[in-house]
PLY file of the C-alpha trace (Angstrom):
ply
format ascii 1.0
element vertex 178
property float x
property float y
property float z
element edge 177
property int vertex1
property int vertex2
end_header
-33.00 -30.74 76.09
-33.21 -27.13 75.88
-30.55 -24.91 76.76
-30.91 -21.60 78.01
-29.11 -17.68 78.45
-31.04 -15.36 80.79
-30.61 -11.89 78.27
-32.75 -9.72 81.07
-33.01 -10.48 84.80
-35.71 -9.20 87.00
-33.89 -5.50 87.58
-32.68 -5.46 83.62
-37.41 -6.05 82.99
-37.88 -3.20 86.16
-35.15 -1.07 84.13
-37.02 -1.58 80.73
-40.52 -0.60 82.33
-39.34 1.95 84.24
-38.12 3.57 80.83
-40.90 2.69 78.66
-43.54 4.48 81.10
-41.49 7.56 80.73
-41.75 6.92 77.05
-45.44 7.12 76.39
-45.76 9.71 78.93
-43.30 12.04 77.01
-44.96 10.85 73.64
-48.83 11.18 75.06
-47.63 14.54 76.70
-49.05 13.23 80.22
-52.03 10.82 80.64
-54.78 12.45 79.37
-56.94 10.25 77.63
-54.39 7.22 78.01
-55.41 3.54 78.61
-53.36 0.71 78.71
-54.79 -2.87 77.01
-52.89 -5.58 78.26
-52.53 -9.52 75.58
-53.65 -12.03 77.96
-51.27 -13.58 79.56
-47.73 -11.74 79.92
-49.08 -8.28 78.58
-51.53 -8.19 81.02
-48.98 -8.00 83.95
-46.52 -5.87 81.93
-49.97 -3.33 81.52
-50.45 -3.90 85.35
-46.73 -2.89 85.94
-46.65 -0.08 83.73
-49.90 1.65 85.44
-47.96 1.15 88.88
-44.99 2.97 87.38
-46.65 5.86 85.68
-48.69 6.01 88.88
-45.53 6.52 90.38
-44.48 9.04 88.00
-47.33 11.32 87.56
-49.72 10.73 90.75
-52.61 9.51 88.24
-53.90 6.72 88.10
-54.21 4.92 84.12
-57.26 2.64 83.28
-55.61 -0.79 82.44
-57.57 -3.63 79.96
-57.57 -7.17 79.62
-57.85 -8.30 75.89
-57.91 -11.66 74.94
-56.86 -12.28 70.90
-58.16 -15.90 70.83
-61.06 -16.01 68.34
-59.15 -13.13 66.52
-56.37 -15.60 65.26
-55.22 -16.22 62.06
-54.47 -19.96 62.24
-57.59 -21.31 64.15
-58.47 -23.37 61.86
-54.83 -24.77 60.71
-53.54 -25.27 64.47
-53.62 -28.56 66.34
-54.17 -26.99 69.57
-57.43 -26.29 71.12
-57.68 -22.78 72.01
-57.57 -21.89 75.38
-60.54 -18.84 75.46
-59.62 -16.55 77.96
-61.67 -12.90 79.29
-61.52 -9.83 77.85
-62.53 -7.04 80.26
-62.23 -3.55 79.14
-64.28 -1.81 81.27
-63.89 1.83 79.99
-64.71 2.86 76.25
-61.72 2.91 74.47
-63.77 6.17 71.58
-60.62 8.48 71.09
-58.68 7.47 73.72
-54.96 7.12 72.99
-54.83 2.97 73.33
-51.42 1.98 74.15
-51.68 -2.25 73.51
-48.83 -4.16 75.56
-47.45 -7.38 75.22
-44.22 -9.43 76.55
-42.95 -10.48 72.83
-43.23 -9.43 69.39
-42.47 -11.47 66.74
-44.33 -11.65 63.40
-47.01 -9.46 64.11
-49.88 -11.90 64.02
-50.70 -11.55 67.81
-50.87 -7.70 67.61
-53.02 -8.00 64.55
-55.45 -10.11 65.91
-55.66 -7.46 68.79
-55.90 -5.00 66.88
-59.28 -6.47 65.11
-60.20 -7.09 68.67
-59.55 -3.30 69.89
-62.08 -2.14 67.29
-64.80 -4.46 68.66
-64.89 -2.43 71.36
-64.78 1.30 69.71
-62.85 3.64 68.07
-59.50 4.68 69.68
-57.77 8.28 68.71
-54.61 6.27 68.41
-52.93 2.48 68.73
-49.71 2.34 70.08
-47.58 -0.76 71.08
-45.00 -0.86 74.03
-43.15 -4.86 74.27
-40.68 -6.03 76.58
-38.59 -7.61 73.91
-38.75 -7.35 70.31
-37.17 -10.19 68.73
-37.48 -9.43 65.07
-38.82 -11.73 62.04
-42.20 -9.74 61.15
-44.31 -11.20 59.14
-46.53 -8.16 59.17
-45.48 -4.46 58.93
-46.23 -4.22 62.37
-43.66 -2.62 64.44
-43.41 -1.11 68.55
-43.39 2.23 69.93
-41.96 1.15 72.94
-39.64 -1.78 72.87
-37.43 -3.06 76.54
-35.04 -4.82 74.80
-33.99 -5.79 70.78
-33.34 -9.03 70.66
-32.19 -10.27 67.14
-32.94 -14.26 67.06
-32.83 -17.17 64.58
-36.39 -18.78 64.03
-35.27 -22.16 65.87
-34.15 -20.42 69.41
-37.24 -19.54 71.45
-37.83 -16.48 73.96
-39.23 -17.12 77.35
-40.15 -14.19 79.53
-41.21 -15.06 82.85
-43.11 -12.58 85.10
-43.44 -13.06 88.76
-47.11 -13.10 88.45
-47.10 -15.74 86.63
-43.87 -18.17 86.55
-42.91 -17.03 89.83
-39.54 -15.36 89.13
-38.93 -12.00 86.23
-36.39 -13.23 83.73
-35.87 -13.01 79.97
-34.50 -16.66 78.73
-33.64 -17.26 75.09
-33.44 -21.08 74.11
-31.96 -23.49 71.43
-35.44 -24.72 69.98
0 1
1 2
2 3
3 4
4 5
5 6
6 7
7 8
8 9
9 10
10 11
11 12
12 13
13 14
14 15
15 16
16 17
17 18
18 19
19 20
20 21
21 22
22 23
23 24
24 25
25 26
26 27
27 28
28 29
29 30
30 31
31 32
32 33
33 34
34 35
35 36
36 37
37 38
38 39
39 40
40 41
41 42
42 43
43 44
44 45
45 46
46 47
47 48
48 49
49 50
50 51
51 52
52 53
53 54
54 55
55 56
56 57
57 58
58 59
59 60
60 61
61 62
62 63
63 64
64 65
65 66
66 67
67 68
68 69
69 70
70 71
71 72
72 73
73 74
74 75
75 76
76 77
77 78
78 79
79 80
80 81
81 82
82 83
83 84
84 85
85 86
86 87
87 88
88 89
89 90
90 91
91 92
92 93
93 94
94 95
95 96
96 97
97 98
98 99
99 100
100 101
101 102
102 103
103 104
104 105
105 106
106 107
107 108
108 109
109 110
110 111
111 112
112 113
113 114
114 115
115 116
116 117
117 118
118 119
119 120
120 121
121 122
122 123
123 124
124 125
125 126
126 127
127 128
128 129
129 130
130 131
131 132
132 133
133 134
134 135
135 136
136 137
137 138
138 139
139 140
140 141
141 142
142 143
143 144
144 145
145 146
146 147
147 148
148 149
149 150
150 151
151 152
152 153
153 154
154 155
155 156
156 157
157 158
158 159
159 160
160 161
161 162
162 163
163 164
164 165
165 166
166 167
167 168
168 169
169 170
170 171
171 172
172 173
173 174
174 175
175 176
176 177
């Protein structure tokens, strides 16, 4: 049995988005020329929620993209697991636009590499950034975020569960005993 410690509740994940939207506005100087790609499944929320904040922020509304990394993988062919193909939908061109990719959890940097590889499929962005809720170390890539919520150092065995309203029903950040 799995045992659990919630590390963010649902105002410590509004706290962390809240900052990083005032983030990449400072570090895009506004939102000119800024999109937002969402990972299917927790970075697309995340992307929703960030658009809604800088929204907020700067009365301008931010195109927001749904990219789906499955056929982009790196262990297709040595996983057990059928992959579950999801929908991209970018329906903007992402040529020199300042792409800011955002996910719930980065790890080793496989997942953003496979979107990356994705990204270009659809043009040729000015820039890639990456905003994350949590960053929880152990890269196997040199991949790192722009805009992290929260460091999270963990051992390989625990695991790191964010759930998002839209999708588990309540916001929390849970780290686990694997």
């Amino acid at each position: 049995m799995k045992t659990g410690k919630v590390v963010l509740d649902a105002d410590g994940i509004d706290r962390s988005i809240t900052r990083i939207a005032y983030e990449i506005l400072e570090r895009n100087k506004g939102v000119e020329d800024l999109v937002l790609v969402g990972i299917r499944a927790g970075g697309v929320s995340l992307a929703e929620r960030l658009r809604k904040k800088i929204l907020k922020i700067e009365e301008a509304d931010v195109p927001v993209g749904i990219l789906d990394i499955t056929l982009y993988r790196d262990d297709l062919l040595t996983t057990n697991r059928k992959p579950q193909l999801g929908k991209t939908d970018i329906p903007f061109s992402l040529n020199n636009k300042k792409v800011v990719i955002v996910d719930d959890v980065l790890f080793t940097g496989r997942t953003i590499r496979a979107a990356m590889d994705a990204l270009i499929d659809f043009g040729r962005p000015k820039l890639i950034q990456l905003a994350v809720l949590i960053d929880r170390g152990h890269r196997e890539l040199p991949i790192r975020a722009d805009f992290v919520g929260k460091n999270l150092p963990s051992s390989l065995w625990e695991d790191v569960s964010v759930k998002l309203a839209e999708i588990k029903g309540e916001d929390e950040v849970v780290i686990e005993d694997g």
